[in-house]
Backbone bond lengths (Angstrom), bond angles and torsions (degrees), N, CA, C in turn:
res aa  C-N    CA-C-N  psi(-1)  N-CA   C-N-CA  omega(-1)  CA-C   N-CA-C  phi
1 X - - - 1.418 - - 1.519 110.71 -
2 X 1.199 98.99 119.67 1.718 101.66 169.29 1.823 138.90 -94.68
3 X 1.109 113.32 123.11 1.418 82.84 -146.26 1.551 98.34 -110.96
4 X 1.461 102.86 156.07 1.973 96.74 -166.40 1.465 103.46 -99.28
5 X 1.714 80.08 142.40 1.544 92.16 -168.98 1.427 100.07 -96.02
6 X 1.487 124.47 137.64 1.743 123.24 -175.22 1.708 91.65 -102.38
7 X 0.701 130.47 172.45 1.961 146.80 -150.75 1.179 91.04 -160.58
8 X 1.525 121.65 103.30 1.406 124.30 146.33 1.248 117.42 -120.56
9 X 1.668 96.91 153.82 1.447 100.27 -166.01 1.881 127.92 -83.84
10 X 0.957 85.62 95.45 1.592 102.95 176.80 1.594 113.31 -12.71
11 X 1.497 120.67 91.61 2.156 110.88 -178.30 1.658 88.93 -54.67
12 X 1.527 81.14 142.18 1.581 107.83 157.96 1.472 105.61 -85.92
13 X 1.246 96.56 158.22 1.882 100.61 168.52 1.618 98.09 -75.12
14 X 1.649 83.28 162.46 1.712 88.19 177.73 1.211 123.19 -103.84
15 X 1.359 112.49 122.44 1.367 118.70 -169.21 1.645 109.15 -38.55
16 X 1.629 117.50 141.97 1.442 102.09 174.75 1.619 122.39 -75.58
17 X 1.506 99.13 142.25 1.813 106.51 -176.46 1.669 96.05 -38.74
18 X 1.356 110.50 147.00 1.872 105.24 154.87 1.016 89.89 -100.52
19 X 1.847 106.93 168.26 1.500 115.24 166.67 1.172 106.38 -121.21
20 X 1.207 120.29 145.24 2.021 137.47 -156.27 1.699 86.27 -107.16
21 X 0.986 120.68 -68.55 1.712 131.12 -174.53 1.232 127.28 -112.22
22 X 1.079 134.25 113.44 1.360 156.96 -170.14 1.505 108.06 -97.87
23 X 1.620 135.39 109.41 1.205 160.89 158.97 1.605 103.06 -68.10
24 X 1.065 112.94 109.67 1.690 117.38 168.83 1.497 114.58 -114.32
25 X 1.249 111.69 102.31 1.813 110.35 178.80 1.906 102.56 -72.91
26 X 1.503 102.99 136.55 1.459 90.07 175.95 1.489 119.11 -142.13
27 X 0.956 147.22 119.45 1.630 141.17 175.75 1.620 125.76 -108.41
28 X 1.384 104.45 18.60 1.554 102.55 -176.04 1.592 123.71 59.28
29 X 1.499 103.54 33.20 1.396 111.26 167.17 1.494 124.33 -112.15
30 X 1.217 125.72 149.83 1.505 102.21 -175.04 1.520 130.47 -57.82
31 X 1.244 96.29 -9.81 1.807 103.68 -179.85 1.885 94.93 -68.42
32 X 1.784 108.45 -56.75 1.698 91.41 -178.18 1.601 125.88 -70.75
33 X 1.858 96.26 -5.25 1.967 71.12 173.83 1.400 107.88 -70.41
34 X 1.522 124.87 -41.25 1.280 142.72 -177.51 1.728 99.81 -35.20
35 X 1.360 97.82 -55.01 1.866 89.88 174.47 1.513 128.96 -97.35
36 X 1.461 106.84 11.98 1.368 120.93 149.50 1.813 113.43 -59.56
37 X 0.976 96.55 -46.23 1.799 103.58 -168.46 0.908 105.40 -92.67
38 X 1.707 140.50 0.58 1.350 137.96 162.01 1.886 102.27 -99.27
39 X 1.218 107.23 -24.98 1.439 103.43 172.32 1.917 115.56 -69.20
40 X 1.432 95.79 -29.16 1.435 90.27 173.46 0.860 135.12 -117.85
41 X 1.799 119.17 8.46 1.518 102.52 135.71 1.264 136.77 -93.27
42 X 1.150 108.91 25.59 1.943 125.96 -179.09 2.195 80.99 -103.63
43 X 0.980 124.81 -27.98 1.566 122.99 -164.21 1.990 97.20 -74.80
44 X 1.603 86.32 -57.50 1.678 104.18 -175.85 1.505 93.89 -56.06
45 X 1.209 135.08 -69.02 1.355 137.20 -164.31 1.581 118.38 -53.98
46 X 1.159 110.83 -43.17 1.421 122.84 163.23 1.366 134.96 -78.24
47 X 1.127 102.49 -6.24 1.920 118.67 -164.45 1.598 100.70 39.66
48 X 1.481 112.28 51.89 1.529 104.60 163.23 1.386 106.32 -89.90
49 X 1.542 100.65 177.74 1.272 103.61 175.71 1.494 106.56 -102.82
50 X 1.091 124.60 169.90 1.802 122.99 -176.73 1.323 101.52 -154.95
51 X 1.152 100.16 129.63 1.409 151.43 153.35 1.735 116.82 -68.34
52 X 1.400 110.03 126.11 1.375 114.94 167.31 1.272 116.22 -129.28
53 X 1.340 114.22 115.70 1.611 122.05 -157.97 1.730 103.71 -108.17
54 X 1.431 116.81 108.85 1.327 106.99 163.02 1.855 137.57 -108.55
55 X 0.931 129.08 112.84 1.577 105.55 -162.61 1.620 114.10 -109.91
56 X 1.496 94.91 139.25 2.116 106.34 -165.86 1.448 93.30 -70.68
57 X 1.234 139.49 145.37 1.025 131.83 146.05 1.374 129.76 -83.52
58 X 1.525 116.74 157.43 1.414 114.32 -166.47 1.941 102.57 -58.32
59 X 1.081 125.53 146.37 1.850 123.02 177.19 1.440 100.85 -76.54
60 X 1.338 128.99 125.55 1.312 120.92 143.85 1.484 136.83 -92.27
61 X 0.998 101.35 134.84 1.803 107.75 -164.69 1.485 101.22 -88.29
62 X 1.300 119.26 145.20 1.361 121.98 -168.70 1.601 102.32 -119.33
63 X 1.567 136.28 101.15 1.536 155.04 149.26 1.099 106.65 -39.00
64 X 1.522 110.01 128.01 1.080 114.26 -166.55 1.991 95.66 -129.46
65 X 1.035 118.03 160.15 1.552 103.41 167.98 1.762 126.48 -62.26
66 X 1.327 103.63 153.11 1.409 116.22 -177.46 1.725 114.89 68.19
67 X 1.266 111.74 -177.87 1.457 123.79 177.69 1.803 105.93 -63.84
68 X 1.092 109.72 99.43 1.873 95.18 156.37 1.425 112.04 -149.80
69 X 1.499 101.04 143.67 1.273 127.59 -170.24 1.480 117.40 -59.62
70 X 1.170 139.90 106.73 1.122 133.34 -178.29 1.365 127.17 -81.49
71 X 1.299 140.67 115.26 1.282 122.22 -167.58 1.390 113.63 -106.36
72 X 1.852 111.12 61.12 1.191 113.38 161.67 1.236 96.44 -154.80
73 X 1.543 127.10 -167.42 1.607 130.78 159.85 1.701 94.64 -110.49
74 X 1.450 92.98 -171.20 1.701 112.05 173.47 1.834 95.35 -87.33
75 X 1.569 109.51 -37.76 1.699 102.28 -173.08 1.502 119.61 -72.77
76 X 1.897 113.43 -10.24 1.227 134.76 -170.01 1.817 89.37 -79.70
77 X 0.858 98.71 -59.64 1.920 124.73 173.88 1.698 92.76 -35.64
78 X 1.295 118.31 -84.15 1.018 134.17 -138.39 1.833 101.25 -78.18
79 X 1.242 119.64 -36.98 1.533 116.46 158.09 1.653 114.77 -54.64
80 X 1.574 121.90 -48.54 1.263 138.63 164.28 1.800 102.49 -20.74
81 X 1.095 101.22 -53.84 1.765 119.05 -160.60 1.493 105.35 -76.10
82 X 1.376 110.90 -21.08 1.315 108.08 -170.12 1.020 84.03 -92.14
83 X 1.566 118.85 -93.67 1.240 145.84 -166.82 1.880 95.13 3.56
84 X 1.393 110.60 -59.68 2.056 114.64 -167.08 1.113 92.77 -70.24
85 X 1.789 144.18 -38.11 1.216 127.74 -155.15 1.489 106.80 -89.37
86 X 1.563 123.58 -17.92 1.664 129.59 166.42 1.316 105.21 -59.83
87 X 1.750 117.60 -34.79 1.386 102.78 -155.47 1.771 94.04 -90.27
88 X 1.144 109.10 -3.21 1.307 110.52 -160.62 1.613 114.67 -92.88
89 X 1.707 95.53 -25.40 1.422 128.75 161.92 1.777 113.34 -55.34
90 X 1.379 106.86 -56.77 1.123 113.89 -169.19 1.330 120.67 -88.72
91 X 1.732 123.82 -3.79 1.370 128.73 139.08 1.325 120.73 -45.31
92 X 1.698 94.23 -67.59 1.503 101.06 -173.30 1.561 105.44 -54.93
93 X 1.273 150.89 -55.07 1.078 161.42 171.59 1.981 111.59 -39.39
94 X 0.667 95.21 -31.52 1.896 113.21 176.37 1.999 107.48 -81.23
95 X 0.995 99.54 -39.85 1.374 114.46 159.45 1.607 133.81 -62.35
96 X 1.180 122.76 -10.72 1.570 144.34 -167.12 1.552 89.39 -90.59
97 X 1.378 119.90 138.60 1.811 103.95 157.24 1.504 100.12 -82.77
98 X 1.217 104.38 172.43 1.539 136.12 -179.40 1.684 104.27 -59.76
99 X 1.333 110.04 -39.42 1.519 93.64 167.66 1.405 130.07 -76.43
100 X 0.753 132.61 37.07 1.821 136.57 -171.62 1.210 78.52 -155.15
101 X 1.726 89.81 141.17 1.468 140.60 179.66 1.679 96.22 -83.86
102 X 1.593 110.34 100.47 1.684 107.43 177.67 1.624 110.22 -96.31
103 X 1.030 147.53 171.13 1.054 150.50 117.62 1.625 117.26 -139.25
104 X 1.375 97.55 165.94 1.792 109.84 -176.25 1.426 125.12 -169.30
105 X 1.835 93.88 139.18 1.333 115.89 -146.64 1.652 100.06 -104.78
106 X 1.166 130.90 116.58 1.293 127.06 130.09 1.473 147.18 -50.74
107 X 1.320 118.95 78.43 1.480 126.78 174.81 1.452 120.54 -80.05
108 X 1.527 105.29 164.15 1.727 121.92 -176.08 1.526 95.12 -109.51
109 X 1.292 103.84 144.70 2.006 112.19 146.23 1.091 101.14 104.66
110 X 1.543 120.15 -153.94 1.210 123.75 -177.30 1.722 124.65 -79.18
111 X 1.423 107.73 126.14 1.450 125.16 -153.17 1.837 97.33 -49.80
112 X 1.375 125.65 -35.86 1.571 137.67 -143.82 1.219 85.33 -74.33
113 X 1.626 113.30 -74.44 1.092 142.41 -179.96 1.749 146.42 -31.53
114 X 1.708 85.47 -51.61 1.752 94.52 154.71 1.305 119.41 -91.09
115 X 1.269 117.20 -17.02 1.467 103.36 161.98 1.715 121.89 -68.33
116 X 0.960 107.67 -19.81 1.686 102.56 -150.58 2.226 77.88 -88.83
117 X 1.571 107.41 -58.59 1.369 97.41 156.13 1.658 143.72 19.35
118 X 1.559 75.70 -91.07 1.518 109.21 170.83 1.151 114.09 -48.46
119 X 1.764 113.76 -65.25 1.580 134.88 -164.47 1.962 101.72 -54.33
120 X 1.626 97.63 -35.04 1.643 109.51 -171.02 1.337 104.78 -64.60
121 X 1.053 117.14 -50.65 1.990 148.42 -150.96 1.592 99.01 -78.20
122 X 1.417 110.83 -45.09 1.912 115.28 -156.53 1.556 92.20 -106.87
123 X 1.361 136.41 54.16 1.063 112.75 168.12 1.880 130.89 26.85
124 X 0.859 104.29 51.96 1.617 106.41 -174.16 1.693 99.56 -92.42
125 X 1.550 115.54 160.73 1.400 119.66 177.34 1.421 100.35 -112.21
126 X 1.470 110.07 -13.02 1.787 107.64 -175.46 1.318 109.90 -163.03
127 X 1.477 119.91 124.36 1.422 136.85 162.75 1.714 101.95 -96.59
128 X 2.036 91.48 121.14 1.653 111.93 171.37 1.393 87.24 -92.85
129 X 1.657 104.19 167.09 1.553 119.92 177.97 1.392 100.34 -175.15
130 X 1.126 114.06 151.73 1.481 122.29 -167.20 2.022 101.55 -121.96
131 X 1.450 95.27 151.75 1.969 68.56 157.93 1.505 125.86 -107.17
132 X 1.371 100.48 175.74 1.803 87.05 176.22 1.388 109.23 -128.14
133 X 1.217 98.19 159.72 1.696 102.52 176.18 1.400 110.62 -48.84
134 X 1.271 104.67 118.73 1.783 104.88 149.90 1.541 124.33 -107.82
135 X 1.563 91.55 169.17 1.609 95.95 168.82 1.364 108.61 -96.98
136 X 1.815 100.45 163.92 1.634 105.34 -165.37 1.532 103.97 -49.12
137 X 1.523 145.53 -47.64 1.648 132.95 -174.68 1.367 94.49 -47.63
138 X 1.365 152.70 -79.63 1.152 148.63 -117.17 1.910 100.58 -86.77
139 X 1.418 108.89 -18.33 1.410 119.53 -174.02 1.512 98.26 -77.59
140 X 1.417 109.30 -57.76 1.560 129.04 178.79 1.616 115.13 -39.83
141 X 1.275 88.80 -53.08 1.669 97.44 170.59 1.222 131.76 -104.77
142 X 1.425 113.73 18.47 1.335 118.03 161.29 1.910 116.63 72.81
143 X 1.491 95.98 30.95 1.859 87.51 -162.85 1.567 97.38 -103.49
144 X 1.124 101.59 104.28 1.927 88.72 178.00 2.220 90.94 -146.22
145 X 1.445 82.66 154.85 1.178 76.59 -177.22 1.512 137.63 -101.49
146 X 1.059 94.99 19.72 1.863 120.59 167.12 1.340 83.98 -83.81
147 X 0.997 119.76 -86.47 2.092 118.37 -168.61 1.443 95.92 -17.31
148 X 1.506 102.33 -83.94 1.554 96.32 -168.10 1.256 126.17 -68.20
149 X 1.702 120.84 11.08 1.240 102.72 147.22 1.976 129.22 -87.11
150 X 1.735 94.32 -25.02 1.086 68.10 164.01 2.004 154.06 -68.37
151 X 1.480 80.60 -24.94 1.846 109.66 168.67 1.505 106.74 -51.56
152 X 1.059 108.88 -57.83 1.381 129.33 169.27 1.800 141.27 -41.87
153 X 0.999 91.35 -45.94 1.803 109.56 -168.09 1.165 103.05 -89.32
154 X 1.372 117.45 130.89 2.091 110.39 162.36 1.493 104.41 -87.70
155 X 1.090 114.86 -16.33 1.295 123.95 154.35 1.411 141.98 -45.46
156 X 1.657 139.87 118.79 1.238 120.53 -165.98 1.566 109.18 -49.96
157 X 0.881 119.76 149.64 1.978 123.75 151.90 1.272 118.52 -104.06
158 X 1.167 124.72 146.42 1.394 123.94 159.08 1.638 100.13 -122.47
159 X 1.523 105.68 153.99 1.416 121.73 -171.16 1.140 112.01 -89.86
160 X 1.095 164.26 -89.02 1.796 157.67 28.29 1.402 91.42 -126.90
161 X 0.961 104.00 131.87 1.539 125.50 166.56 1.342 134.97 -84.36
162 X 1.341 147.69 82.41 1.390 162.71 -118.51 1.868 92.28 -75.41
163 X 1.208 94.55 154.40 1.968 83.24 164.89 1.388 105.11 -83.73
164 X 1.196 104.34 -135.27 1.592 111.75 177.28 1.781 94.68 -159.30
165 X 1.660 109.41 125.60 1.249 109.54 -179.49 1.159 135.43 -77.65
């Protein structure tokens, strides 16, 4: 009796994805330097280019009872917001070596949201994100914006997790 032998073709593993562009969410907290330095050696390693995305949030003004004089505006506020997040931009950005392709975006609104946006919009293969300290409400309710990027993004995410000093 002879018996037939069938020949199938053995899967190869799959080569790993490269990544061309690297999405870096950043707010000047220690969770994003932590994913500053994982964004750029995944950048160096890949010869991607990277992107550092920061977004101002809208200012909320807090009403208080009766007539009182405020001695600012919301637009006094709202330059305020930029003004730290450029400089905060251009740390993180000062930090990149000279070989990697940097650039960086200043966004408005909600931080989750224009990033994930962006990540949709710019062809990116990977959004870094760090976490940041919250206070106990934001723990309680789960609002951080690594979470909602991951929910968020069709885009890979990576988390990085800050040490603790």
């Amino acid at each position: 009796m002879l018996a037939e032998v069938i020949r199938r073709p053995v899967p190869q593993a799959a080569e790993p994805r490269s990544v061309h562009r690297v999405l870096l969410a950043f707010d000047g907290s220690p969770g994003a330097w932590a994913a500053l330095e994982q964004a750029i050696a995944i950048a160096e390693s890949q010869r991607a280019l990277l992107t550092i995305a920061a977004v101002v949030p809208e200012p909320t003004v807090w009403v208080g009872f009766g007539p009182i004089g405020m001695p600012f505006t919301r637009e006094m506020l709202q330059r305020d917001l930029e003004r730290d997040m450029q400089q905060k931009l251009a740390a993180a950005r000062d930090e990149v070596p000279a070989t990697i392709s940097v650039t960086t975006r200043l966004l408005h609104g909600r931080a989750a949201r224009r990033i994930a946006e962006l990540a949709g919009s710019g062809d990116y293969d990977l959004v870094v994100a760090g976490p940041r300290r919250s206070g106990l409400v934001r723990r309680l309710l789960g609002h951080s914006v690594t979470h909602s990027l991951l929910t968020r993004c069709r885009t890979s995410v990576l988390a990085v997790k800050a040490t603790q000093p």
